[in-house]
N, C-alpha and C positions, 0 to 999 in steps of 0.2 A: 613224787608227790610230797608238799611239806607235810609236817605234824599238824597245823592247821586244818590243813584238807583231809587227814586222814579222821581225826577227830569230829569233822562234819560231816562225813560218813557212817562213821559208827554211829553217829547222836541220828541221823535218819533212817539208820536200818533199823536200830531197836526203837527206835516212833515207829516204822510199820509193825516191827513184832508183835509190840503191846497193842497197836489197831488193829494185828488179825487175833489178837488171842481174844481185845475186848468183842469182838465179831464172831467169832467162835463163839464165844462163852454165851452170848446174848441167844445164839441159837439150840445153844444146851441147855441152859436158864430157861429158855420161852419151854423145849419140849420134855423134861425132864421136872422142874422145880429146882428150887434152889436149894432144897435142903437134899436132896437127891441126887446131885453133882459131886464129884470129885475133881480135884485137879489133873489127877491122869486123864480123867472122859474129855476136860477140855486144852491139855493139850496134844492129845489124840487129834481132837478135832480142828485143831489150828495145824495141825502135823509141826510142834515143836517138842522140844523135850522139856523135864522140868527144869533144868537149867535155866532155859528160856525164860521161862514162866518166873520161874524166880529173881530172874533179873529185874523183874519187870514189878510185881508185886511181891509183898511177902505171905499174903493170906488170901485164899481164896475169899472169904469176906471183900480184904479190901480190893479185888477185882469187883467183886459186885456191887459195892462202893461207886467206885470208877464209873464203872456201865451207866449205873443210873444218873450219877451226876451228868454224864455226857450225855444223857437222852434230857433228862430233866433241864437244862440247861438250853437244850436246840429247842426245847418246847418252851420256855420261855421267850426266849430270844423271834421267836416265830411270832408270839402273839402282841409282843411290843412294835416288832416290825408290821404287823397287819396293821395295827390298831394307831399305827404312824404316819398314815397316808393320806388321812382331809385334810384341812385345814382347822383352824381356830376354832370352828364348828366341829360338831364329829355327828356325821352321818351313822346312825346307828345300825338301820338296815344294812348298808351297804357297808360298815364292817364289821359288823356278824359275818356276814357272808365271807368276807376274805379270811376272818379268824376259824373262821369252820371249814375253809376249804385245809389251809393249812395247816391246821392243828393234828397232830400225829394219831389218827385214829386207829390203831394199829392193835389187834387181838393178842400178836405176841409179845411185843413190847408193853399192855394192859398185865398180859399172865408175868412179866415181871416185878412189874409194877408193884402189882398186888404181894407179890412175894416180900417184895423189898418193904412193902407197908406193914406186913406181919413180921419181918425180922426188925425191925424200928419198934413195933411196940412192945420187943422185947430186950432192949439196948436203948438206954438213953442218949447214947452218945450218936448214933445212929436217926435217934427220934427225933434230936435236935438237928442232925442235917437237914432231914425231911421238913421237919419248920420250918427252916432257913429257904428252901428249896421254895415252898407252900408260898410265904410271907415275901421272897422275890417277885414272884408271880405276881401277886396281889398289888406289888408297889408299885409294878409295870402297868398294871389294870386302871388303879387309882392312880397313878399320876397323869394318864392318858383321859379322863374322866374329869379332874382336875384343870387341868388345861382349857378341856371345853366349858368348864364354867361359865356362865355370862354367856354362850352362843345355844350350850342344849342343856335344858333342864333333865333332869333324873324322876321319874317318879317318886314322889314325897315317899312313899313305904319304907325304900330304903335307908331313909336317913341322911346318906352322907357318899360321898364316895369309895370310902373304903367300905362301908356295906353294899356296895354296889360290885365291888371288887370281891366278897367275901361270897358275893351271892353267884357271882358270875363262875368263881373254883368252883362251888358246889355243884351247880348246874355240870359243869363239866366231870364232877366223882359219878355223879349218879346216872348221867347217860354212860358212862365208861363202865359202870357196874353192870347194866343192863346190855352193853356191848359184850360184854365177857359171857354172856349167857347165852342171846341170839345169833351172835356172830352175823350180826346185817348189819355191817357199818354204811351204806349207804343211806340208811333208816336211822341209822346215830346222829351221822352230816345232817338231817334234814329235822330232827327232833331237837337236837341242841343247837339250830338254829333259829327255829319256830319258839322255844325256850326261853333262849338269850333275849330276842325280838321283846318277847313279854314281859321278860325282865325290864329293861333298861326303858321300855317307852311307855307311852300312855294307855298301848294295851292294842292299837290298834297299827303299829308297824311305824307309827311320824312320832318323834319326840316330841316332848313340851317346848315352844318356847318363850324363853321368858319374856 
């Protein structure tokens, strides 16, 4: 075996280590809280040592860090690819529906979530990931909104398409809050899609056009 090959070994073993610890962790996170975690519980439950773990991060924070960027990140990336698939026109009905099918509506992943939003409001440097994370989103929303310009009109309320983009997070915090509570995500899917619908069109499910 060259050094080459030995060195793409390593660099792939410890890519899975840090993927079971962030896996791990995400499950101790969802049933514990995050401030109630220690680093033994999670690499207990990755079955590594701290060694491992220290390879891999230096602070349980920046593991929680991690986690969320990596979830926050496939949620993004989910909702630009939904919202990528008319044409010039953008059917509104018809992607709502593929953004609400795909959108991670998930209770344990919310209970970190939420976690990760209460240790951000108290870390700036943390708060402004969560911006950055927020304001991605959003540019994904509006530039796919933008696009349809000239094929589907917005309802005037909103202004503009970044208030259309602004409106559309929100709808999604507040079903996700409510989610955390009833635990009927099947009732989530179908409220923040009736929602969204409301949002983005004339009220009756067909966009404006111009």
């Amino acid at each position: 075996m060259t050094a080459q090959d030995a060195a793409r070994r390593v660099t792939r073993r410890r890519a899975r280590t840090r993927a079971n610890l962030l896996d791990a962790a995400f499950a101790v996170f969802a049933a514990k809280g995050f401030g109630r975690v220690s680093i033994e519980e999670v690499c207990e439950a990755a079955g590594y040592s701290r060694g491992a773990f220290y390879s891999n991060f230096a602070t349980l924070d920046e593991l929680f860090f991690a986690l969320y960027q990596e979830r926050a990140d496939l949620i993004a990336a989910q909702v630009a690819d939904a919202l990528a698939q008319d044409g010039p026109g953008l059917d509104v009905p018809a992607s709502v529906d593929r953004v609400t099918e795909v959108l991670l509506l998930d209770v344990d992943w919310l209970l970190v979530k939420t976690d990760f939003l209460v240790h951000a409001a108290r870390d700036p440097a943390v708060a402004q990931a969560l911006l950055d994370h927020r304001t991605r989103l959003r540019e994904a929303i509006a530039d796919r909104l933008l696009k349809a310009r000239g094929h589907t009109e917005l309802p005037a309320v909103l202004v503009d398409v970044d208030g259309a983009a602004r409106a559309v997070v929100a709808a999604y915090d507040g079903v996700t809050t409510q989610l955390l509570l009833d635990k009927d995500g099947d009732a989530a899917r179908a409220w923040l899609g009736q929602l969204l619908t409301a949002l983005l069109t004339d009220g009756s499910g067909t966009s404006n056009e111009s």
